[in-house]
Structure formats: C-alpha cells, structure tokens
N, C-alpha and C positions, 0 to 999 in steps of 0.2 A: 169815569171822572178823569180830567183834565187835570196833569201834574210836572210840572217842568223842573228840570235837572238843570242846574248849570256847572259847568266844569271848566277851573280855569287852571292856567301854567302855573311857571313858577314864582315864589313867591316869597324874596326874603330881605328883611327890614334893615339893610346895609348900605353900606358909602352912601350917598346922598340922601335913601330914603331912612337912614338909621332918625335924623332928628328931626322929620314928617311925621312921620308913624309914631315916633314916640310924645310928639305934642298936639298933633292934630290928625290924627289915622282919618278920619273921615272924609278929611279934604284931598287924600292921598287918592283918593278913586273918582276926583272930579263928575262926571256929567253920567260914568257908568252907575254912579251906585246906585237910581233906579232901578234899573236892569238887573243889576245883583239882585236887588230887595225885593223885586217882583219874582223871584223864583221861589219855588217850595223847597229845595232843598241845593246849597250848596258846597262844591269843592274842590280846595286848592290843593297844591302841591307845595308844604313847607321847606324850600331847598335851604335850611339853616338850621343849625341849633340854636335853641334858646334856652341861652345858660348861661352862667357867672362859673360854673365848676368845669373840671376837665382841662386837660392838654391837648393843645392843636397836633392834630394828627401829621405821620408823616404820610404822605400821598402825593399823587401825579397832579393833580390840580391846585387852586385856590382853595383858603380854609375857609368858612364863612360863619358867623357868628351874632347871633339877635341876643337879646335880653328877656327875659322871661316876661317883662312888663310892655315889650312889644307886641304881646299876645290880643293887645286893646285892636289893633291894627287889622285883627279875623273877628271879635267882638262887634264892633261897632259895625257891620254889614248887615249881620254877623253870618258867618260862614260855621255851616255844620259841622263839616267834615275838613280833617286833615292831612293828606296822605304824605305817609315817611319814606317811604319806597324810592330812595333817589340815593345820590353820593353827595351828599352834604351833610346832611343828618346825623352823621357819626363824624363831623370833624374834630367833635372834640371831647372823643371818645364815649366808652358805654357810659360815664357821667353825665355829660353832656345830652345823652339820649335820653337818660334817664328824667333828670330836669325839665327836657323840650312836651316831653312825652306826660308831666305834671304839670306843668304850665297850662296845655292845652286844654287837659281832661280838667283841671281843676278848675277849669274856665267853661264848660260845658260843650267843648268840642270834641267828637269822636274822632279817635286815631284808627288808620290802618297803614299797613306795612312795614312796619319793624316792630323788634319784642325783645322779651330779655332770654328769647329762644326762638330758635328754628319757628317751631310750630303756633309759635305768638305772631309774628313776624306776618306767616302766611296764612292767620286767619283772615276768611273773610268779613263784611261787615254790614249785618243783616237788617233792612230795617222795612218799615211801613210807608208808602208816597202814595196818596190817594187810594187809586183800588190797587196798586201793584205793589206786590213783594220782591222787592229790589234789594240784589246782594251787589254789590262792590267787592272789587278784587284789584289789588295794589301790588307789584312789584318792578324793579328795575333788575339793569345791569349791575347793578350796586358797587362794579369795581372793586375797591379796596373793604371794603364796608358789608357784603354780605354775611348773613346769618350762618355760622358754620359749626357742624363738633356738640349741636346742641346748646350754643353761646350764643348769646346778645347782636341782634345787627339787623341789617334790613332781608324782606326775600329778594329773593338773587333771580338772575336767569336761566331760569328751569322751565321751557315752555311743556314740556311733557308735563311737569307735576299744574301748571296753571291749566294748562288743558284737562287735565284730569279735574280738576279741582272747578273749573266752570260746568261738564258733563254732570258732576255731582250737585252744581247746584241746578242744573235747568232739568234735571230729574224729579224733585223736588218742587219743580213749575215755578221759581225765580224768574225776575228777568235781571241779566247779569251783563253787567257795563264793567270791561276791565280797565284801567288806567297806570297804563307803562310808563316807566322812565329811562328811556332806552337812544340808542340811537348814534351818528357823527354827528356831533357839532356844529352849526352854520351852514353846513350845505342842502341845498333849495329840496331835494328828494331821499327819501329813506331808501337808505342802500336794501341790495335783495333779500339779506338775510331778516329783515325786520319786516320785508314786505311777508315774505314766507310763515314767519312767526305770526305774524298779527292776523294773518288768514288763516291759517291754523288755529288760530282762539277764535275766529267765526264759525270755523267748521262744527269745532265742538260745540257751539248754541249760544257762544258771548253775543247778546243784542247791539253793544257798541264796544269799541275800539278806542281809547284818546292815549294820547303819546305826548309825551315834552322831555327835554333835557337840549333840544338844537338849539335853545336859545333864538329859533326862527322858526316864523310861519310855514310849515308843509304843506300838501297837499290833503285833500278827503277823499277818500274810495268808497265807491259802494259795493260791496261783497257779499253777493247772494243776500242782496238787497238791506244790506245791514250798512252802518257808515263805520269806516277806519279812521281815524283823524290823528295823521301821522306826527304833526309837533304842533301846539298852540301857539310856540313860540314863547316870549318870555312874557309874565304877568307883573306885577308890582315888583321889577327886578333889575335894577341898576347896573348899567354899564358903562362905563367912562370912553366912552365912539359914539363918532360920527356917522356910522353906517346902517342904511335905512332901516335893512330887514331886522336891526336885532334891535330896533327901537321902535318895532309893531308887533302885535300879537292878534288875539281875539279869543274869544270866551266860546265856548261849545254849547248852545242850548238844544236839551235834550227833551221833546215833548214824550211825556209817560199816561200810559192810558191802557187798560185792558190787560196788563201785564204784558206790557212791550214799547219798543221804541218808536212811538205814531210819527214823528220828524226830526228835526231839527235843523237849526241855523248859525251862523257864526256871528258873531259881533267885535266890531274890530277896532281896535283902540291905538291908539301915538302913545309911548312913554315919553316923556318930558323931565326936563328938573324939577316940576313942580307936581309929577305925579300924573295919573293917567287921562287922555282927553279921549272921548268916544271919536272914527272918523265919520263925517257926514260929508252926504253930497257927492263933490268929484272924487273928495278923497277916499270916500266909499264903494263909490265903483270902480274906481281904479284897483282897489284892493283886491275888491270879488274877481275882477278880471285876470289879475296876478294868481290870484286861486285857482280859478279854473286852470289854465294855465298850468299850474302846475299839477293840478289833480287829472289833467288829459292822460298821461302817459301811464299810471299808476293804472287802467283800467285798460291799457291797449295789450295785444302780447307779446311780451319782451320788452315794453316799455319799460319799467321797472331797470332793467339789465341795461339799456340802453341809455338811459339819465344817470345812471352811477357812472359808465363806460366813458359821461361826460364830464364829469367831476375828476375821476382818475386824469383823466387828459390835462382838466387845466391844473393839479395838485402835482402833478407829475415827478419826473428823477430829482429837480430844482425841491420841492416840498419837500420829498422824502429827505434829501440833504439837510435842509432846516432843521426838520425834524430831529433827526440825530445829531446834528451840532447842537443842540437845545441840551439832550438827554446825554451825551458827551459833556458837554459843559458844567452841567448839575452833579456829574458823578465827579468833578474836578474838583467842585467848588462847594457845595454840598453832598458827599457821598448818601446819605441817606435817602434826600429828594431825589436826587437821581436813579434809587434802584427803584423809589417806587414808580417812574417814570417807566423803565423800563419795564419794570414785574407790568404794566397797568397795559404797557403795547402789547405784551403776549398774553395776557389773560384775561382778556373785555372781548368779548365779539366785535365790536365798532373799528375796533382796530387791528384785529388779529387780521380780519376781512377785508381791509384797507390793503395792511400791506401787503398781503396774499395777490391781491388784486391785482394791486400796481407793479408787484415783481413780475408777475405776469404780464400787463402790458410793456412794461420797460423792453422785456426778454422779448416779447413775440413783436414788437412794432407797431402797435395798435392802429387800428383806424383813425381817421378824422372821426370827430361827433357830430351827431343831428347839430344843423343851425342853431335851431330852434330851440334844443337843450344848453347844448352850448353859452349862448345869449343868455338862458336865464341863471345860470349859474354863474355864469360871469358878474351879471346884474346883485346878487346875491353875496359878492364876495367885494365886490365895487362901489354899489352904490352909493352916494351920501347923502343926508339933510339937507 
C-alpha cells in the first residue's frame, strides 16, 4: 500500500509572516496546499518558539519568536509532525521550549527533537503510514541550544549515538528517515563533513536523509540507492532580500511502501510577501535544472571536496576579515553577544570546518576552482529577483 511522506524546511511565523499566519494561515501556503493535503503524513521544522514566556537568549544568531496561537498556521494543512531539532527552538529559553512544545502537542501535533532531557530530546518518533513502520529521527548541530548534563534542549551533533540509534531501529525492521539540522548557511553544497555524516546515517540503514538550516536549496544524492537531501532550503520563512536562492525552497515527497522509501520528488515553491506560490512551467525546470546541477558533484569523487574548495575561494582572507570585524565589534558593543559569537565559531562543526579550511588555503595558496563550481556559487551568493 501506497503512502507518501512529505517533509518540508523551515518554518516560523515571523517579520512578515507573523500577521498571515496569524489571520489567515491557509492563504500563507497559496497553490501548495494541495500538495501538502494530498500527503499522508506530514513535517515541518518549527525554527521558532512559540511563546509569550522566557528570555531571549544570548547566542551568535537572530532570536526568533511566534505565539503559541500561531500554532493554527501547522493546523489548518494540518501538518503531523514537528521537529524541534534546530537552534531557534530554545531562543527563549527552557520556558519558551516548554510552552512551543504545549502549544504544539495540545494542538495534536507530535513533537521530536528536544526534551526537558537528553534522552527526550533524542527519542525517536514511531508511528504507523500505510503498510510501513516508520521511525523518525531528529537532530541538529544545535549550537548554543543542545541538550547537555541531563538538562533541557535539543539533540545535538552526535553522529555515532544517531547511527547507533538508526541500526537499532532498522533491527527492529523500521523504515527510518532521519531529518538534520545541520550545515553553513547559504552556500549552494554541503561542506565535507555533513557529506561524511549523512552517508554514514545511510550506511547504518537510514532509508532517507533530509537537511535544512542553509536557508537554501542544496543538492540530492543517491547513496547506495537511498536519497540524501542536503538543505530544502527555507519553507514558510521570512527574509528581508532580494536574493533568489533564499526565497526558493521545495518540499521532499517521500513515496512509502513495503517498509521502504519506493521514490520520491521535489516540489518547489517562490516565498513571496504574500506567502508561498508553487513554481510551474519555465520556472520549474529551471529549478530542477539548478538541482541537478548542483546534486552532479555530490556523487562524483572528490566532488564534494572540490565544491567546498569553491566556496573557500570566493569566502576567502576578505570573509574571514568581516567575519571577525563583526565578532570584534559585538565584544566592544555588546560583550555578551559577542562571546557567544565566538564560543559558536569554535564549537559548531559548520564553522570550526570553515575556518580550518580556509586557514589552510590562505597558508597553502590554493588552486583556482572548477568553472563550473565556481559559477554556481557565485550565482548563490549573487543572484537577485
């Protein structure tokens, strides 16, 4: 029996979309919300709390913050599942988590990836889709925000305990889709170390792969015939730019059958100020073609090394400078944002691996990059409406 998954990015009811969602959620998902509606089971990544309680966190990013009564906004689709697993979730603090986390559930949406402990945080989330027994497995990099000490927060990045943790369920003949939050930010391919990670949750029997936190479309790999889907890009998620890639995404449909993943396809949507429009026509193959595109290299050898190698290049000594005139600046002007700026460079993979990287090319002189990479990372960090 025939049972489709969909799985979309992120998704929180703020700056523009705060008084959509709150007066008319349904019109927020324009021409997709068939699509949505025709699936059997789905879900989003809530990057917000929704909360009236708590104190905005100190942390290296944006704090972000919905209303409990923004909850109508996952209702009216309505969407099953909500996965906490990201660094937003606790912006405003274990209250705030706590509230986001009654909100949801008292609305009849199941939560995974954070808890009011470790081993909440990292349960999985078991359920019934047609003939298949399908677990879900949620966590991020969680930054500031991981579950630590036995305390409150989301799971963190620990690919040995997720790999362990998938082996146990596909023991038990699951079929098990993990959903990371993980990743750099905006750039067109997932640095090496999340290609490594995310093939290593196939090895151990994950049937699929989906990823978001780039706030941009990545590419899709097939891994030992299983699909990776490295960032969906942003879902119902407001940005104040002009620039193409972080005002597209696309939705992950997952066909489920026989206890396993029979296909799936993408569907790809424009965020607008009025909420999201499905693309059709040119503007849908243009898309798929930017996909392929960028899923070429993710399956060549060395590709992977070789599209970071590309990004290094254009983010270069000039970046890195920014970079630390930002986090210098914050420790001047707000000492406390500033150290979590700094705590956040040394202690996230996304950027420990960054600037490892690039001290390394700075020092060694690096090559020119592939054209072809080059080009679309440029396009990625360029483009406009």
């Amino acid at each position: 029996m025939r049972a489709d998954l969909l799985i979309a990015g992120d998704w929180a009811p703020i700056r523009a979309f705060d008084p959509l969602v709150a007066g008319e959620p349904a019109s927020a998902y324009g021409d997709l919300l068939p699509v949505l509606r025709a699936a059997a089971l789905k879900v989003v990544n809530c990057e917000c709390a929704l909360s009236e309680a708590g104190q905005p966190a100190w942390k290296s990013g944006s704090v972000f913050r919905g209303r409990p009564g923004h909850v109508g906004g996952l209702t009216c689709v309505p969407f099953e599942v909500a996965c906490l697993a990201n660094n937003h979730v606790l912006d405003y603090g274990v209250e705030g988590l706590a509230q986001t986390a009654a909100a949801l559930r008292g609305s009849g949406i199941r939560t995974l990836g954070a808890g009011a402990s470790e081993e909440e945080a990292w349960e999985p989330l078991s359920l019934e889709l047609g003939d298949t027994r399908l677990s879900l497995v949620n966590f991020s990099e969680g930054e500031d925000l991981t579950a630590a000490r036995g305390g409150p927060g989301v799971a963190g990045w620990d690919i040995a305990r997720a790999c362990e943790l998938v082996r146990r369920l596909k023991a038990r003949g699951d079929c098990v889709v993990v959903v990371a939050h993980a990743g750099l930010e905006y750039v067109p391919f997932p640095p090496p170390y999340l290609q490594r990670a995310y093939r290593a949750l196939i090895e151990a029997g994950a049937d699929c792969v989906a990823g978001h936190h780039a706030h941009v479309p990545q590419g899709i790999e097939l891994y030992l015939g299983r699909p990776i889907a490295y960032s969906l890009g942003n879902f119902l998620f407001y940005q104040p730019t002009d620039l193409h890639w972080r005002k597209v995404g696309f939705l992950l449909e997952l066909e489920m059958g026989a206890g396993a993943v029979r296909g799936f396809q993408a569907h790809p949507y424009r965020i607008t100020d009025a909420g999201l429009r499905a693309l059709e026509g040119e503007e849908r193959r243009l898309f798929h073609e930017a996909l392929q595109s960028l899923s070429r290299p993710l399956s060549e050898p060395g590709g992977a090394e070789e599209a970071w190698e590309a990004y290094l290049d254009y983010y270069g000594a000039e970046g890195l400078r920014q970079e630390l005139g930002l986090i210098a600046g914050a420790l001047r002007s707000e000492p406390p944002k500033g150290a979590a700026m700094l705590r956040n460079r040394l202690t996230t993979p996304q950027h420990t691996e960054l600037w490892r990287d690039l001290l390394r090319r700075i020092l060694s002189g690096g090559s020119a990059p592939r054209a072809d990479l080059g080009t679309l990372v440029r396009e990625w960090f360029e483009r406009r409406i």
